[in-house]
C-alpha positions, -999 to +999 in steps of 0.1 A: +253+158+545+220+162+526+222+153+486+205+182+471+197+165+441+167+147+465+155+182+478+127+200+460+137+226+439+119+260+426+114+272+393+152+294+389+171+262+404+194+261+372+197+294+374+211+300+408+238+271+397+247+294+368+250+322+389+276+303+409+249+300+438+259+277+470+232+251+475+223+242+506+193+226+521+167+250+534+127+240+543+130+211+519+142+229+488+181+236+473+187+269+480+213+293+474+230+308+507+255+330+486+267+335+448+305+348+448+298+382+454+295+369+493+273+376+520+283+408+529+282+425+496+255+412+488+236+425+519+249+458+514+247+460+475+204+453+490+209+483+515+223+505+490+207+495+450+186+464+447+189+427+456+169+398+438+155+371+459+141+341+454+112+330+476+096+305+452+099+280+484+072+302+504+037+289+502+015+306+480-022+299+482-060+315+477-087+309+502-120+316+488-154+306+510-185+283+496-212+300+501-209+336+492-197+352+526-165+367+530-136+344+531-112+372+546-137+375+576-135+337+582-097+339+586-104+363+610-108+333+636-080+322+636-058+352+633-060+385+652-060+412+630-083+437+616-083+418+577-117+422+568-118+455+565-092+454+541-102+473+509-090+451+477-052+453+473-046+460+509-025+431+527-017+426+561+009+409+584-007+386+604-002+354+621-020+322+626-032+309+661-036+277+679-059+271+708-038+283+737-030+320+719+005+304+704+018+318+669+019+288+646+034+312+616+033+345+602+018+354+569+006+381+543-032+382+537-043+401+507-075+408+497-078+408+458-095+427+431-117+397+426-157+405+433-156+376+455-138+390+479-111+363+474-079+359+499-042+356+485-022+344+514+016+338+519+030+314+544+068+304+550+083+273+538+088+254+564+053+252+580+030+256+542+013+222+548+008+224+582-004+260+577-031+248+553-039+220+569-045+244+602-066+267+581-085+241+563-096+225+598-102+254+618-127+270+594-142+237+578-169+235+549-165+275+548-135+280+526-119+265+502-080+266+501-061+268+465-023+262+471-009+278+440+017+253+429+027+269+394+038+303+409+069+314+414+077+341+436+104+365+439+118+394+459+135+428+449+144+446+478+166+479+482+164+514+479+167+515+440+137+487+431+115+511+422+133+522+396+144+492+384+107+474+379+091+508+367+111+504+339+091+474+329+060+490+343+059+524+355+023+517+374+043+500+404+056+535+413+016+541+422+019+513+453+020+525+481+036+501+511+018+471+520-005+473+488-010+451+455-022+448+423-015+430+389+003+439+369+020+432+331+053+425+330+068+418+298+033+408+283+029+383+312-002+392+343+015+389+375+005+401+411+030+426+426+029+435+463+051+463+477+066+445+508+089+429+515+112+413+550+145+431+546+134+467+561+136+480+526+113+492+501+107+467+476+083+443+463+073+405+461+061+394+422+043+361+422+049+351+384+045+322+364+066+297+369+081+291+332+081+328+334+100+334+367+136+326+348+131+350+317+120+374+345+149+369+368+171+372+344+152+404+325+161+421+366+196+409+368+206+424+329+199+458+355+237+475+363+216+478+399+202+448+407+226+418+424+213+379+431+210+375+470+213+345+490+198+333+519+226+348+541+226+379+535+186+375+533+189+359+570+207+396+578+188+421+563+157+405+582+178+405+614+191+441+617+152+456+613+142+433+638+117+415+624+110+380+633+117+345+617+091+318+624+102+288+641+131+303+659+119+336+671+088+319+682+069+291+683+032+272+689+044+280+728+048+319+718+018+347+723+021+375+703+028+392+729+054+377+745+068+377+705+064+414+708+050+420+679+014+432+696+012+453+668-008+427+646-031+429+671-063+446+654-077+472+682-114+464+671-104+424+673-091+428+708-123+448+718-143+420+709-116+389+718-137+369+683-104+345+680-089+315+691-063+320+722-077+355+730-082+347+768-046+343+768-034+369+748-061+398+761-049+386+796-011+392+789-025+426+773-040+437+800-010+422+828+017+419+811+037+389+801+064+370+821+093+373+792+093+393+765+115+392+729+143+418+734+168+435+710+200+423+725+238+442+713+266+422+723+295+444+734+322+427+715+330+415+680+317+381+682+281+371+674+255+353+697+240+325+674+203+309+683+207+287+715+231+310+734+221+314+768+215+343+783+223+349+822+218+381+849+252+396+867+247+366+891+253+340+860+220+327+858+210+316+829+172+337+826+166+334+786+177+323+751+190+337+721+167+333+690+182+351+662+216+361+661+250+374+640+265+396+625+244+427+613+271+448+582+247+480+581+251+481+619+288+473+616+287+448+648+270+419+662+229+422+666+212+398+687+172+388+699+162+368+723+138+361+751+143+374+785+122+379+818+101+412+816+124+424+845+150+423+824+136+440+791+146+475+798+164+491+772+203+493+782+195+465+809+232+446+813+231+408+810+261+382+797+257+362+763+271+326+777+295+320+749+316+284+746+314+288+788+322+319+788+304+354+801+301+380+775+284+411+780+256+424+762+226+449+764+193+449+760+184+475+728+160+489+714+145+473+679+149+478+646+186+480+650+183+498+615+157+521+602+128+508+582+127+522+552+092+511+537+075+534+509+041+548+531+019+570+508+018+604+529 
């Protein structure tokens, strides 16, 4: 068992021990997985009012170039999106590439405010310092990366966190999904970004760190808002289908094979300017020998990462990736990766369970709606 008093620890730490917050080990930092209100409350208290997360553990960072050009169009080598015609406060979900077309990570880009032009980028835990290391490399003397060390971050996700941080400032209500700007919370500047990874409308609030804990606190006084752990975080990113780097792919992984093709900028595959395009423009244009499914397992129990997945002959022809038990959909919710043949919606395979065949479906993703905040 890992002794979290060696693991890293972010800014609202004694906070989440207050709370009553579990720690566990997650991407080198003590985390909380639940506070006594339980997983399942808590992932339906986010579905119904407001949760508040803490992503402090995600890497934070601003890229800026050396010699006047456009930093956002140098990222664009080594991620496939259309980012450099992002206005300022426009972000975008991306990932970043390796040589062969393989998704190293996901991440936000952001253009800022700044006259520069400058980046604000957010990577996942686990992979930060290989992600700026990867960046750094790829694009040389051109950029300079800024990891932003004294930054917390946090999340408020659900239906009602609009009106729970217009109360502090009413000017977030002006955001329209995928869009940032900063803001003045409680006579502190922080950057506010109306995303999120839960399927909800919400927002992510970089803060200063000696801030983030006043702050947290200042959401949780709300009758609406509920501290969320990474459990019922781990759900409400499951059940709208959306990926988790590192399990629902890897450096092997296109993102097209990842089916997530939407990244894919239609100007950037027109002119194929980034690392791994022959692969990924190839699979465009012929398609892809497997492809991540939806998967809905026709009993009660779930299908964690690692179960095997076999046709009506019992051979095993893919893998789940993401898997358990999704409370808005009321039943287990799986993905996985499975031959192209096979990704038909309502195709019938078996989830190989403790030796034992259970049967399953291919479904269509998200499993719940999205229900982001798009300006009309």
């Amino acid at each position: 068992m890992t002794d979290t008093n060696t693991l890293l620890k972010t800014p609202l730490y004694d906070l989440h021990v207050e709370l009553g917050g579990k720690m566990v080990p997650f991407a080198g930092y003590a985390m909380p997985v639940q506070y006594p209100l339980g997983v399942m409350k808590e992932h339906n208290h986010t579905r119904e009012k407001a949760g508040l997360f803490d992503v402090s553990h995600m890497g934070q960072a601003y890229v800026r170039s050396n010699d006047g050009s456009d930093p956002i169009k140098h990222l664009e080598k080594i991620m496939p999106s259309a980012l450099a015609v992002l206005k300022p406060g426009k972000m975008r979900y991306t990932v970043l590439l390796n040589e062969a077309g393989g998704i190293e990570d996901d991440l936000m880009v952001t253009r800022t405010h700044e006259p520069d032009g400058m980046a604000y980028i957010v990577v996942n835990a686990a992979f930060k310092d290989k992600d700026y290391d990867l960046i750094e490399k790829s694009l040389g003397d051109n950029l300079n990366l800024e990891p932003l060390e004294d930054r917390a971050l946090l999340a408020l996700q659900g239906p009602q966190a609009e009106s729970v941080l217009a109360e502090i400032a009413p000017e977030v209500a002006n955001l329209g999904f995928m869009e940032a700007t900063s803001v003045t919370l409680e006579g502190v500047v922080c950057w506010v970004a109306r995303c999120g990874y839960t399927g909800e409308d919400g927002y992510e609030i970089s803060v200063p760190e000696e801030f983030a804990d006043a702050f947290a606190r200042r959401l949780l006084a709300h009758e609406d808002v509920e501290a969320i752990g990474l459990g019922a975080r781990d759900s409400l990113r499951l059940e709208p289908g959306l990926c988790l780097s590192g399990h629902d792919f890897d450096g092997s992984k296109s993102p097209v094979e990842a089916n997530i093709s939407f990244c894919l900028g239609k100007k950037r595959k027109e002119a194929g300017d980034f690392i791994g395009a022959d692969r990924i423009l190839k699979e465009l244009a012929e398609g892809v020998d497997t492809l991540r499914v939806g998967i809905l397992p026709s009993g009660r129990a779930p299908a964690r990462e690692g179960t095997e997945i076999a046709n009506a002959e019992g051979t095993v022809i893919g893998v789940i990736t993401s898997g358990g038990f999704g409370p808005t959909v009321g039943g287990p919710i799986a993905m996985g990766y499975v031959p192209a043949d096979y990704s038909a919606e309502g195709t019938e395979v078996n989830l190989i369970v403790r030796g034992k065949a259970m049967p399953a479906k291919v479904a269509a993703m998200p499993f719940v709606e999205q229900r982001y905040k798009r300006k009309s």
